[in-house]
C-alpha positions as CSV (number, residue, x, y, z in Angstrom):
1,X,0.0,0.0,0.0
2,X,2.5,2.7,1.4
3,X,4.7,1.9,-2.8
4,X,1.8,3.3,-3.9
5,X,0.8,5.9,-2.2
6,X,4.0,7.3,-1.3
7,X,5.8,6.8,-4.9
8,X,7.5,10.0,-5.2
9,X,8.6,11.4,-1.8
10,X,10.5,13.3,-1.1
11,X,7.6,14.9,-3.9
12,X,4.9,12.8,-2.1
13,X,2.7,14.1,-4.9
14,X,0.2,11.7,-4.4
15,X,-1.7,10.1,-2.1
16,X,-3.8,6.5,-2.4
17,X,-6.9,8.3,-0.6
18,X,-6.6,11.7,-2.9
19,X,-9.3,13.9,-4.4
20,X,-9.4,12.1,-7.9
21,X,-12.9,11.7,-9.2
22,X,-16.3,13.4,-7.9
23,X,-16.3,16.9,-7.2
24,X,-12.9,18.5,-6.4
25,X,-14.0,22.2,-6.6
26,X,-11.9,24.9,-5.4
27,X,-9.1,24.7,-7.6
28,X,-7.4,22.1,-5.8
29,X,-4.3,20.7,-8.1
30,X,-2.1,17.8,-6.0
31,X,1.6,18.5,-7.0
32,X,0.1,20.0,-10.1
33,X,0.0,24.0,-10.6
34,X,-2.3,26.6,-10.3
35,X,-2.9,29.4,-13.0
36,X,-5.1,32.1,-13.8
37,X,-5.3,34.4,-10.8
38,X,-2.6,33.0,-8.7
39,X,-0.4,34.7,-11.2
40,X,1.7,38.3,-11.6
41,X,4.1,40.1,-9.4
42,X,3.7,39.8,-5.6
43,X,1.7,36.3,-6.0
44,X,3.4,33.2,-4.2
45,X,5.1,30.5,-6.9
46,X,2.4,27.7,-6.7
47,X,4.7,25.5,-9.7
48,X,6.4,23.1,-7.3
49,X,3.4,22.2,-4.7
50,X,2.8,19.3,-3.0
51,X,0.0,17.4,-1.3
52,X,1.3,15.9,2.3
53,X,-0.6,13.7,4.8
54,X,-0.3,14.7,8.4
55,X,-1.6,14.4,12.0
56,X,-3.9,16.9,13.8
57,X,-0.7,17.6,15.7
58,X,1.5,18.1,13.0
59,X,-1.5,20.7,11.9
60,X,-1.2,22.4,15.4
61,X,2.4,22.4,15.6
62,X,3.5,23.3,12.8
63,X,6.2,26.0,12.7
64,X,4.7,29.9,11.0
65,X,8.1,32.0,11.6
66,X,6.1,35.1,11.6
67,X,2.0,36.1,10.4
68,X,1.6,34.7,7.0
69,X,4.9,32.9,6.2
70,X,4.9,29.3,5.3
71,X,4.2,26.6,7.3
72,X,6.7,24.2,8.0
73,X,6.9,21.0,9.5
74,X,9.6,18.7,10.0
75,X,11.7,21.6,8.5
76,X,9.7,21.5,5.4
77,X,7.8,24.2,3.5
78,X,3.6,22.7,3.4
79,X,1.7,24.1,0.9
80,X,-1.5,21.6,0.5
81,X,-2.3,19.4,3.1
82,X,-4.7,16.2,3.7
83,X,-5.9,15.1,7.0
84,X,-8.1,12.3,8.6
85,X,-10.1,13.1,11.3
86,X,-13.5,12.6,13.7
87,X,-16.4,15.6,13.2
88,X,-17.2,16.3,16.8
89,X,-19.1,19.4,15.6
90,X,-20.8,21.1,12.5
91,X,-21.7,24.7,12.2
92,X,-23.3,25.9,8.9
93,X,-23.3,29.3,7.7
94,X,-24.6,31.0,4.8
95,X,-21.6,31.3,3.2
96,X,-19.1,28.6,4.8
97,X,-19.5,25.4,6.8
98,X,-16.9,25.0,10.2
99,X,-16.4,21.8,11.4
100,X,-14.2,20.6,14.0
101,X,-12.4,17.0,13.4
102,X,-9.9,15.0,15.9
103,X,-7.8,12.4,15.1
104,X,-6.6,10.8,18.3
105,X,-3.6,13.1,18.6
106,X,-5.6,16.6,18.8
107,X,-8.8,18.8,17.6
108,X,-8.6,21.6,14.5
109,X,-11.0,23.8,12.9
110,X,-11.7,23.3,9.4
111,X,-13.3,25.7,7.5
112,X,-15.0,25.5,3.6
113,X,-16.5,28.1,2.0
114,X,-19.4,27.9,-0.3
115,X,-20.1,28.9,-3.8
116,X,-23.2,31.0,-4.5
117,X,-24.8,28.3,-6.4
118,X,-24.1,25.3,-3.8
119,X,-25.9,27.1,-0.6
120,X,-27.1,23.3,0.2
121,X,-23.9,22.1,0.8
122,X,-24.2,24.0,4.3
123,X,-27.4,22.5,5.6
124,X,-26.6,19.2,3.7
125,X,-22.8,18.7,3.7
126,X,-23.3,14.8,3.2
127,X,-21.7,14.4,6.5
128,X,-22.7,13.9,10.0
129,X,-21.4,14.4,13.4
130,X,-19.3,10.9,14.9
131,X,-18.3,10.6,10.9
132,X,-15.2,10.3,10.0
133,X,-14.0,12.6,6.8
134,X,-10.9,13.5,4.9
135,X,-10.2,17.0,4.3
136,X,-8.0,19.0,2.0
137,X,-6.6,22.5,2.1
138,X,-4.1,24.7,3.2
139,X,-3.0,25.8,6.8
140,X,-4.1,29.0,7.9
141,X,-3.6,31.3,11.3
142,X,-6.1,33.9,12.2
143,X,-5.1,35.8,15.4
144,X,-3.2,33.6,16.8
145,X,-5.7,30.4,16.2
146,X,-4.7,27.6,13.6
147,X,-7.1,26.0,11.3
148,X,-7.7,24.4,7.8
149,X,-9.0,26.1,4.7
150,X,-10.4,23.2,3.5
151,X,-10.6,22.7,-0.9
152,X,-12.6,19.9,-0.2
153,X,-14.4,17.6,2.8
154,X,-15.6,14.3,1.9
155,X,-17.2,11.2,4.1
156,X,-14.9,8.6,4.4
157,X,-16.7,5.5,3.6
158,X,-13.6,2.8,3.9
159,X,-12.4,2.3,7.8
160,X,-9.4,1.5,6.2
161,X,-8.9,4.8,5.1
162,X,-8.2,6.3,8.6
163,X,-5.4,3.6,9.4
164,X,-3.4,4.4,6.0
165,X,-3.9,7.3,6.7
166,X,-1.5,7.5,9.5
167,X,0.3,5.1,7.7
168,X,1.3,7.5,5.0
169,X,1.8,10.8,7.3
170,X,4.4,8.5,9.8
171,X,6.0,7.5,6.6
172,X,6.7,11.1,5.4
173,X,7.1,12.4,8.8
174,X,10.1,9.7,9.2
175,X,11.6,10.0,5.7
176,X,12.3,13.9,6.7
177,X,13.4,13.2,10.1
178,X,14.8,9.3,10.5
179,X,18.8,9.9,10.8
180,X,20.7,8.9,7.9
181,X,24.1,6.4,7.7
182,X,26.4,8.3,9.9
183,X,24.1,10.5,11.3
184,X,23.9,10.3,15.8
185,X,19.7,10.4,15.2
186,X,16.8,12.7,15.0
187,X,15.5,15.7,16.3
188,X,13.2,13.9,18.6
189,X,10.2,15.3,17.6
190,X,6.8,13.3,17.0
191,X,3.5,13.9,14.7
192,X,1.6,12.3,17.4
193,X,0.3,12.7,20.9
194,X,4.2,12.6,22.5
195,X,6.2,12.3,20.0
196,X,5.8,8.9,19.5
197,X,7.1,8.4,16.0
198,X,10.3,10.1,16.3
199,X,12.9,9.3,13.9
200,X,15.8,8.3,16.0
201,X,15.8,5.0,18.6
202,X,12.2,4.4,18.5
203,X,12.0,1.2,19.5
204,X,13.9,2.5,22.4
205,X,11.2,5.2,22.8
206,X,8.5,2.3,22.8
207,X,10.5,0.3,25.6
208,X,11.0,3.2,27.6
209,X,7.3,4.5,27.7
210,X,5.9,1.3,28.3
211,X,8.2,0.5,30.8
212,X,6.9,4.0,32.9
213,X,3.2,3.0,32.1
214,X,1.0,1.1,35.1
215,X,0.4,-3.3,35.0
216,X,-2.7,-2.7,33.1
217,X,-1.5,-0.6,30.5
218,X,1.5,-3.6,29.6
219,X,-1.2,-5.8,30.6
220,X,-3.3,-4.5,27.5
221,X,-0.3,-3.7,25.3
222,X,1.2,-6.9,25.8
223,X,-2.6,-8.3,24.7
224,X,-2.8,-5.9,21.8
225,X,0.6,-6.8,20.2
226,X,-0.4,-10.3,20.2
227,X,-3.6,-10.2,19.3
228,X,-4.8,-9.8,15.4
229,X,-6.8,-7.4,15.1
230,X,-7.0,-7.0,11.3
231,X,-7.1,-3.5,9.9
232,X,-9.4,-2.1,12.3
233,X,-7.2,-2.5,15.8
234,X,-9.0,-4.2,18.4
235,X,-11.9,-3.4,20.1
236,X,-12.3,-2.6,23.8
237,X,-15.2,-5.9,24.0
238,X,-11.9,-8.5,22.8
239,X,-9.5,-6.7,25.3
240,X,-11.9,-7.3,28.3
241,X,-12.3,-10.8,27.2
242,X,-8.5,-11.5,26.4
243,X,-7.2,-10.2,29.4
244,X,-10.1,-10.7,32.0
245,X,-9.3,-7.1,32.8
246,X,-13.0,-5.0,33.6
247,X,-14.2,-2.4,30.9
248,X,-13.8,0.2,33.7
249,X,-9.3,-1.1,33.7
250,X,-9.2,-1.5,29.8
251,X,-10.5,2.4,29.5
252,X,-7.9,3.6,31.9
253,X,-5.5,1.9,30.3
254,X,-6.1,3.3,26.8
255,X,-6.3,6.0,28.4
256,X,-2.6,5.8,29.1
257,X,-1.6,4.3,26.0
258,X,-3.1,7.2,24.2
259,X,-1.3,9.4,26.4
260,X,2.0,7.7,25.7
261,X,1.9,8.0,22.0
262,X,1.6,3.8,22.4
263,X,-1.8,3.6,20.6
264,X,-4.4,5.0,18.5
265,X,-8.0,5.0,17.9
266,X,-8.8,3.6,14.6
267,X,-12.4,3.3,13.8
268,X,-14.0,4.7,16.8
269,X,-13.0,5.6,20.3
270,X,-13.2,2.0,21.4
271,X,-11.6,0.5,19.1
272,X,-7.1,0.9,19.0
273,X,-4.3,0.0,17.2
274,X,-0.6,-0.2,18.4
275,X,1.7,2.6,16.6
276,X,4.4,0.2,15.0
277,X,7.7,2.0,15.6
């Protein structure tokens, strides 16, 4: 999947969930230019942009050296973006609809405007709230508060989706930050909740967090990373039966694994995955 998806980094032009077919209004060109108005002096260079696939985190982090610079993350210049997420809230407008998405590793804004002629897509977004959606656009900042312009925001329809998702943004987070021959490792930084997927020593990163967690949060890790949970993760329902732990235990110690960077919700918030490092 990831040869695929990811056949160009570091272009990463492309990716396997992209906005090919259907309605991709808003001008929205993966790796591809942008003419017409984008054009003449003063008017940012959109020849060389890319489409990259990142975390709610990596949205929230990401570096703006001063009010309407580029975003960069992992030391790179973003100019489109995609990113997977939960709506937890919908607010239509007349001339825009907000929504608010999370991903397991944080919560953004995203914001779509509407043409004259599509007022419906407001009341009627094809969406609901508990959904899980795709969304591209383009960081923005607005007084201090980071969100996404979004091009386009589409019901995902494939659980699969959200895993390679995830699987695609820790690929490119890593290819710009894993050390190289030689190199003494990376700077450290994650895309997720703590920095989970750092480049360097991450399988000493995994060992050392678990090792600070409580006995039920091994206790279910050890269960998890046995267990075959398919594409989906498990769900809270197998862990209580495979470990005899209560439902009350197996939440706290999601809890924790979230918190660690260890795990992440896949399809819904009872149902986790263990972040391969």
């Amino acid at each position: 999947m990831l040869t695929d998806t990811t056949a160009a980094y570091g272009g990463y032009t492309k990716t396997g969930f992209g906005a090919q077919g259907g309605d991709d209004s808003g001008g929205f060109f993966a790796g591809g230019s942008q003419q017409g108005s984008q054009g003449g002096g003063g008017q940012k260079n959109f020849q060389d942009e890319s489409l990259r696939p990142v975390t709610v985190k990596q949205i929230l982090e990401a570096d703006e050296a001063y009010s309407g610079a580029d975003f960069k993350i992992d030391g790179q210049t973003v100019t489109q973006i995609t990113a997977v997420g939960q709506v937890r809230s919908i607010n239509p407008q007349p001339t825009n609809i907000t929504i608010r998405i999370d991903d397991g590793t944080g919560t953004v804004e995203v914001k779509k405007f509407i043409d004259v002629d599509k007022q419906h897509e407001a009341t009627n977004p094809g969406f609901e709230v508990d959904q899980h959606v795709r969304v591209f656009g383009r960081l923005k900042s607005f007084s201090g508060k980071r969100y996404v312009s979004a091009h386009l925001i589409r019901l995902i329809t494939d659980p699969n989706e959200v895993n390679y998702h995830m699987l695609e943004a820790t690929y490119v987070h890593l290819y710009f930050t894993k050390p190289q021959p030689g190199d003494n490792g990376g700077d450290g930084d994650g895309m997720f909740i703590d920095g989970g997927a750092g480049a360097g020593g991450m399988g000493g990163q995994s060992n050392s967090k678990l090792s600070g967690c409580s006995n039920l949060a091994r206790r279910m890790h050890t269960y998890m990373n046995s267990a075959s949970g398919g594409n989906e993760g498990v769900h809270l329902n197998n862990v209580v039966s495979g470990t005899g732990m209560s439902m009350n235990d197996v939440l706290k110690a999601a809890e924790e694994l979230l918190g660690q960077g260890l795990i992440y919700t896949t399809v819904d918030d009872e149902t986790w995955s263990i972040l391969e490092y």
